[in-house]
C-alpha positions as CSV (number, residue, x, y, z in Angstrom):
1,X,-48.7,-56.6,-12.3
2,X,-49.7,-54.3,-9.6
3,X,-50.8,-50.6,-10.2
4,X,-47.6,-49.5,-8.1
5,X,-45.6,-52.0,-10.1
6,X,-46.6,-50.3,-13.2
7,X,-45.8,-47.0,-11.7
8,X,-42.5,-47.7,-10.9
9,X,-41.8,-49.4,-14.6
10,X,-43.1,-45.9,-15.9
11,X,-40.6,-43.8,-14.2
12,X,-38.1,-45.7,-14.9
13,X,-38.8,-45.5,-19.0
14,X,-39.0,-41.8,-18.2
15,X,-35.8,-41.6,-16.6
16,X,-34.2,-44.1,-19.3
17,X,-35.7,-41.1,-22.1
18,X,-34.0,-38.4,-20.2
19,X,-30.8,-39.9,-20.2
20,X,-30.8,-40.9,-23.8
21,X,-32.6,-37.4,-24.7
22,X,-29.4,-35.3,-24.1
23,X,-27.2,-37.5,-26.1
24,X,-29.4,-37.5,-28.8
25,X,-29.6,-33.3,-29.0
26,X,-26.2,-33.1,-28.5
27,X,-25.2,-32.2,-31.7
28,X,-28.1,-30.2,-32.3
29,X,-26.9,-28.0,-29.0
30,X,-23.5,-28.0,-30.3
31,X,-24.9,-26.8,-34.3
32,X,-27.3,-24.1,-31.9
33,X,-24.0,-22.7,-30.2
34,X,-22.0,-22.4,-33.5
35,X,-25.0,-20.7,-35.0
36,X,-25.4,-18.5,-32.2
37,X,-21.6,-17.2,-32.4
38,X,-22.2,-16.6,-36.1
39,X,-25.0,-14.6,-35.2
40,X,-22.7,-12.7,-32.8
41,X,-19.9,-12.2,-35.1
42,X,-22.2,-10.7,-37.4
43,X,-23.7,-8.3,-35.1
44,X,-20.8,-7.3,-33.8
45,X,-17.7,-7.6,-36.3
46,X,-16.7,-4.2,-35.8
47,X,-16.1,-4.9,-32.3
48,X,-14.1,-8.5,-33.8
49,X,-12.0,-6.7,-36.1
50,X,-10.5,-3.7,-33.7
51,X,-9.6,-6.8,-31.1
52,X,-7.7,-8.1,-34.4
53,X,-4.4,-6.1,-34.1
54,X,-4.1,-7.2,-30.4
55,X,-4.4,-10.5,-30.9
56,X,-1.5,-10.1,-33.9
57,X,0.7,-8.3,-31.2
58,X,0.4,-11.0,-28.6
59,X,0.8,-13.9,-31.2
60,X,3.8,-12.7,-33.0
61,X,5.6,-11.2,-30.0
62,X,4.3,-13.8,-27.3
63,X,3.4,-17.1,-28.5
64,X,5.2,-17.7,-31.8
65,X,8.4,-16.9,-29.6
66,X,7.9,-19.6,-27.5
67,X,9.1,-22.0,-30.0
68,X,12.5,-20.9,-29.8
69,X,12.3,-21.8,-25.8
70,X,13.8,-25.6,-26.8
71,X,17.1,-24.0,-27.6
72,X,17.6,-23.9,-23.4
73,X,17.6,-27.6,-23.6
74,X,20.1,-27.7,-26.6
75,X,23.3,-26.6,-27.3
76,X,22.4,-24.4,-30.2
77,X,24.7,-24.3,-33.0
78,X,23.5,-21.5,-35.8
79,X,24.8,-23.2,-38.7
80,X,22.7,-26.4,-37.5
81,X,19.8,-24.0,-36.7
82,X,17.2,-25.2,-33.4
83,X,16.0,-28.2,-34.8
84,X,19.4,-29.9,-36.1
85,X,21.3,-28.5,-32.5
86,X,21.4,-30.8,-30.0
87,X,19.7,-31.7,-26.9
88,X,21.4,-31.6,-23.3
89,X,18.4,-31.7,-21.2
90,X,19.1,-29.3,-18.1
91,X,22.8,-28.8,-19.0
92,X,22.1,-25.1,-18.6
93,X,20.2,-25.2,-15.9
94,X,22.3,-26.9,-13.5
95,X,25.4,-24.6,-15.1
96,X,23.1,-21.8,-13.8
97,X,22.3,-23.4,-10.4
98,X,25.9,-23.9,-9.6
99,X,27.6,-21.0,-10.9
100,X,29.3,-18.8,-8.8
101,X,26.9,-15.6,-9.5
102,X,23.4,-17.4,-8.8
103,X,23.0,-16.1,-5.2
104,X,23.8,-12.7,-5.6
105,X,21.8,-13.0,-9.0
106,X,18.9,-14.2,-7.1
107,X,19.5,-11.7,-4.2
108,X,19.6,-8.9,-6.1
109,X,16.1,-9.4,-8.4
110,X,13.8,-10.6,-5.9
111,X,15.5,-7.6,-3.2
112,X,14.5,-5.1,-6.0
113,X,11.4,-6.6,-6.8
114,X,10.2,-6.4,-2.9
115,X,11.0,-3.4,-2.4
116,X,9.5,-1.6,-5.3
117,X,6.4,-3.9,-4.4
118,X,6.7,-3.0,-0.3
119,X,6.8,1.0,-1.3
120,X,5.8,1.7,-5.3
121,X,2.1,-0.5,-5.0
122,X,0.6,1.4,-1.6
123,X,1.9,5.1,-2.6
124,X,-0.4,5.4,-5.8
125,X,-4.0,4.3,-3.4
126,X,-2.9,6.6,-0.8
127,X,-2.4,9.4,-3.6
128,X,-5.8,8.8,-4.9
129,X,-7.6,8.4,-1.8
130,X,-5.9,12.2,-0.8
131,X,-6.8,13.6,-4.1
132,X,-10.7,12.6,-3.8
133,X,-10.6,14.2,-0.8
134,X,-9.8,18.0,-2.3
135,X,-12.6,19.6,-2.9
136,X,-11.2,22.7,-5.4
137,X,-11.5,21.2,-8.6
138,X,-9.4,23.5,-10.1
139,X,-6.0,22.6,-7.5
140,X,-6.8,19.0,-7.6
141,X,-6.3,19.1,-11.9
142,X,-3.3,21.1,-11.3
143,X,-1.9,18.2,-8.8
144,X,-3.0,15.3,-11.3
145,X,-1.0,17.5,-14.2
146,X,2.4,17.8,-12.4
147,X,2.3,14.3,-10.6
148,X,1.0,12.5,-13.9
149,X,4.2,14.5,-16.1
150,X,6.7,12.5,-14.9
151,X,5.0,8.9,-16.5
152,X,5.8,10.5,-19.9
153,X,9.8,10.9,-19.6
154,X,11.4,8.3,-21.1
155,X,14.0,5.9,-18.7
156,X,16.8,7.6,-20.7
157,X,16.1,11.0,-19.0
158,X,14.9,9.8,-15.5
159,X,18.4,7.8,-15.1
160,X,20.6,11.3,-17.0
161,X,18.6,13.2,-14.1
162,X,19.8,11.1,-11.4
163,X,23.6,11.0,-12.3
164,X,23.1,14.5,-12.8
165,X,21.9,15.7,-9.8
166,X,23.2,12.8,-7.6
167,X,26.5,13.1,-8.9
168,X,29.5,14.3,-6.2
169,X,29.7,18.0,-7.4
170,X,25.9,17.5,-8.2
171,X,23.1,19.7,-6.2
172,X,22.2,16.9,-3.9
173,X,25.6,17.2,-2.7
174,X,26.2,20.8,-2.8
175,X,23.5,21.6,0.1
176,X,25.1,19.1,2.0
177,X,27.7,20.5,2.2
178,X,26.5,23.6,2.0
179,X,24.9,22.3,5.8
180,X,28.6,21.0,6.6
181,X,28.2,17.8,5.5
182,X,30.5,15.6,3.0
183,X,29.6,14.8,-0.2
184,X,28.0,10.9,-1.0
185,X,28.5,9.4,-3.8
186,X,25.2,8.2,-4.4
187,X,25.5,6.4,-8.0
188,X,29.0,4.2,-7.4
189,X,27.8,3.6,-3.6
190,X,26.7,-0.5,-3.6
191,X,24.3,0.6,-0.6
192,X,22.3,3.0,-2.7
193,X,21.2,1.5,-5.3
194,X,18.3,-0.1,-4.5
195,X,17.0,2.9,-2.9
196,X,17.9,5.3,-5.9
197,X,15.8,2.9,-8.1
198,X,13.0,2.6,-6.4
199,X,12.2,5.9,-5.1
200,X,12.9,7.4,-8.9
201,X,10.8,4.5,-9.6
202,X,7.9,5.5,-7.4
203,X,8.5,9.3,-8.6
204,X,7.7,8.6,-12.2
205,X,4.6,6.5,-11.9
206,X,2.9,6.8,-8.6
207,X,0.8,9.5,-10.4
208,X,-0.3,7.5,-13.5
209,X,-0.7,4.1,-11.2
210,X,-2.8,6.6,-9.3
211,X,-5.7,7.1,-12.2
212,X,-7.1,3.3,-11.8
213,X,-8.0,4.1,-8.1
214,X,-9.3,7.2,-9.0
215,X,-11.6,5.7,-11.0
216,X,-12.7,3.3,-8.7
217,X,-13.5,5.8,-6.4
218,X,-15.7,7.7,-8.5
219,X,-18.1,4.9,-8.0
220,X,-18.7,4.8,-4.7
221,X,-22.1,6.0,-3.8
222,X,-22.0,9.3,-2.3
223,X,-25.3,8.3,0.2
224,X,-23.1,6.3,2.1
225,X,-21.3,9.2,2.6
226,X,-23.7,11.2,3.8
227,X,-25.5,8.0,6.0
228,X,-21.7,8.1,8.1
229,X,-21.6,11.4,7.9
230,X,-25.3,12.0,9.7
231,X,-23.7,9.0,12.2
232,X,-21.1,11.1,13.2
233,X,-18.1,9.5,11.0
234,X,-14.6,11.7,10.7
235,X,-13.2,12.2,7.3
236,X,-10.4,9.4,8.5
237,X,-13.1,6.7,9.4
238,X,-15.2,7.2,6.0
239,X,-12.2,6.8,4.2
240,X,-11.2,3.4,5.7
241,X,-15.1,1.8,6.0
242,X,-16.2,3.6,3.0
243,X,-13.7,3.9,0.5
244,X,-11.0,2.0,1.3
245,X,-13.4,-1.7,1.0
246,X,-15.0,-0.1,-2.2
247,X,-11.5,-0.2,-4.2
248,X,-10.4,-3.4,-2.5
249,X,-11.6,-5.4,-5.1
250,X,-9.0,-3.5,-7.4
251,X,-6.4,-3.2,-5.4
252,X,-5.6,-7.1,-5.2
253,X,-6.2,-7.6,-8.6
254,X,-3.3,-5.0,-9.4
255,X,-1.3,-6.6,-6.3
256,X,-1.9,-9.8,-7.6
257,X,-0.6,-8.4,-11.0
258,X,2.4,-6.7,-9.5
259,X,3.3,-9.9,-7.3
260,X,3.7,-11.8,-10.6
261,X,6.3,-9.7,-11.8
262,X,8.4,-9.3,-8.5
263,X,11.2,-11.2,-10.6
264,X,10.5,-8.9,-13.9
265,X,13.1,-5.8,-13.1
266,X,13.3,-4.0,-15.6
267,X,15.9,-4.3,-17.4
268,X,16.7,-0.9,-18.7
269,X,17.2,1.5,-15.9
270,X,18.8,-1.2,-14.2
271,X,21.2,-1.0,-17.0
272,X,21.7,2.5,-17.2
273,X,22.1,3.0,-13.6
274,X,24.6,-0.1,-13.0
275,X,28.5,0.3,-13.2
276,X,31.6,-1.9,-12.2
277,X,31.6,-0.2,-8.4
278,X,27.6,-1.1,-7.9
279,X,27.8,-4.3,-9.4
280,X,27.3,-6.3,-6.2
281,X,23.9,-4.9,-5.7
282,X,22.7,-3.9,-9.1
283,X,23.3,-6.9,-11.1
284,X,20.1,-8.7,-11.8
285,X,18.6,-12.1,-13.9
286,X,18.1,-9.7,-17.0
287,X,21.6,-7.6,-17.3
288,X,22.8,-11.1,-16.7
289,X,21.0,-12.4,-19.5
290,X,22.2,-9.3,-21.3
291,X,25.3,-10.2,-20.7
292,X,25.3,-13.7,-21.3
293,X,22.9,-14.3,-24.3
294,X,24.0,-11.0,-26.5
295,X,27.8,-10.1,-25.4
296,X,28.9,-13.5,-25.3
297,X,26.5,-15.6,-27.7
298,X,25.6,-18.0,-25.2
299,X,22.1,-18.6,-26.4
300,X,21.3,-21.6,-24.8
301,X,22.4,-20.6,-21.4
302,X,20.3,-17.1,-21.2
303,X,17.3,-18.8,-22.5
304,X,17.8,-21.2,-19.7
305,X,18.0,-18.5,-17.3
306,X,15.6,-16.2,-18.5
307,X,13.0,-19.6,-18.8
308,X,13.9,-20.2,-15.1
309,X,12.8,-16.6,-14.4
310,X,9.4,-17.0,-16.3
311,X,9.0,-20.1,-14.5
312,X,9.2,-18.4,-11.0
313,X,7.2,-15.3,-12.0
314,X,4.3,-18.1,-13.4
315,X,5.1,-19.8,-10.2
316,X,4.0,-16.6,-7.8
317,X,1.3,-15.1,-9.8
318,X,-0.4,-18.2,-9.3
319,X,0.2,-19.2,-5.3
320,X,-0.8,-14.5,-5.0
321,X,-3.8,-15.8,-6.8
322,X,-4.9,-18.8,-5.0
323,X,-4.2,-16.9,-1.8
324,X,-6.4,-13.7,-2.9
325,X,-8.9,-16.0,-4.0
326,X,-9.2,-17.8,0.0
327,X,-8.7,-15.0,1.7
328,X,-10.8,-12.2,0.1
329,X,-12.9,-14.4,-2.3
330,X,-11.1,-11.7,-5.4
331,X,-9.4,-13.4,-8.2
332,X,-7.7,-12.9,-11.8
333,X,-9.7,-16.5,-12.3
């Protein structure tokens, strides 16, 4: 046997011990990375045990729940209980599909969801990008207070506000008359619903919504600043190459949060604001499911229904992801 022969046969029983070296240590590395997190839990327990309660929440209120989800493919009978009812696969689910109230249901939710997405997600950045701009300290806390106020009413009061003011002897309608107009009735009127919900929507939490960017915006290097300033920048053109590309990253993680819950209306202002003359624009998957599941007992059907909901809201939180993630390389995961 040659020299380079017995090269070559050395290699190879070096490569052969590499490959059979990892399988040998892998239980070692496995024991090495149990130890390690024991280490970890011991250093930091306190930080273990406050996480604790959250974990409870989202396990008792999300995940054990989802147990009862079979019941949309079963006719549930309470004395039988959801294992003993019986299975109807997508009984429900076509019942849904070709009832007569799917279009309009379908219509209505994704309409409302739009258009609080289209005018409730860019009103908070433009409110904090103004508010970093004022330089007294003391009116810029006084803004924050009054436009952060509204986020603590309850939906109870913002809704009893509307019908009060918006109501046809109300004081929307008294100066329009007052300027020789005729009165509107804004809360039976099908045509103003969606705009009455998501302007009070806006209202109540473009200030809090606001905070997040505020945040963000306290980060951003003040030298760059005063580099655009020294070029000659305007106030208008450091806000869009400055500040605007410094919150970006959180701005389509919270549009990318929002987009998943275009189909989530909530359900009680929609309630409180909906009557038998708005019906045609204001009713939505959730009153239906309201309807449905707790007035009438049908269990099965409005966990169908609300499951189909889920289903698209899973469905678009992850295509707003996947397209985030292409086209500005910013991603949930």
């Amino acid at each position: 046997m040659t020299k380079l022969d017995e090269g070559v046969g050395y290699v190879d029983e070096i490569k052969k011990s590499e490959i059979k070296k990892p399988l040998k240590n892998r239980p070692k590395v496995k024991k090495n990375a149990r130890i390690e997190w024991k280490k970890s839990f011991k250093k930091n327990w306190e930080l273990y045990l406050l996480l604790t309660p959250v974990i409870l929440y989202f396990l008792v209120f999300h995940y054990f729940p989802l147990y009862g989800l079979q019941i949309a493919f079963k006719d549930f009978i309470a004395t039988k209980g959801i294992t003993g009812s019986p299975w109807v696969g997508f009984k429900h689910f076509e019942r849904f599909f070709d009832s007569y109230y799917f279009w309009r249901l379908i219509k209505n939710t994704v309409g409302i969801g739009l258009f609080t997405l289209l005018v409730s997600f860019p009103v908070p950045i433009i409110l904090a990008l103004m508010l970093n701009e004022v330089k007294s300290l003391r009116y810029k806390k006084f803004v924050q207070t009054v436009i952060y106020a509204p986020h603590f009413l309850s939906t109870v009061v913002v809704v009893g506000m509307l019908l009060l003011f918006l109501k046809s002897d109300g004081l929307v309608n008294q100066v329009i008359m007052l300027f020789g107009g005729n009165s509107i009735d804004f809360i039976t009127e099908p045509g103003w619903f969606k705009t009455l919900f998501v302007f009070s929507d806006v209202w109540q939490t473009m200030g809090w919504s606001s905070i997040i960017y505020i945040a963000a915006l306290a980060a951003v290097d003040p030298a760059q600043h005063e580099a655009a300033m020294i070029d000659g920048a305007s106030k208008f053109q450091r806000i869009i190459h400055i500040n605007i590309p410094a919150i970006m990253p959180t701005i389509v993680i919270l549009f990318i949060l929002n987009a998943g819950s275009v189909m989530a209306v909530g359900f009680e202002k929609v309630y409180l604001m909906q009557n038998d003359l708005n019906m045609s624009t204001s009713d939505v998957i959730s009153t239906f499911v309201y309807r449905s599941g707790i007035l009438e007992a049908q269990y099965s059907f409005s966990a169908a229904v609300g499951l189909f909901n889920s289903l698209i809201n899973f469905i678009m939180l992850i295509m707003v992801n996947q397209i985030a993630k292409k086209v500005n390389e910013t991603s949930l995961w």
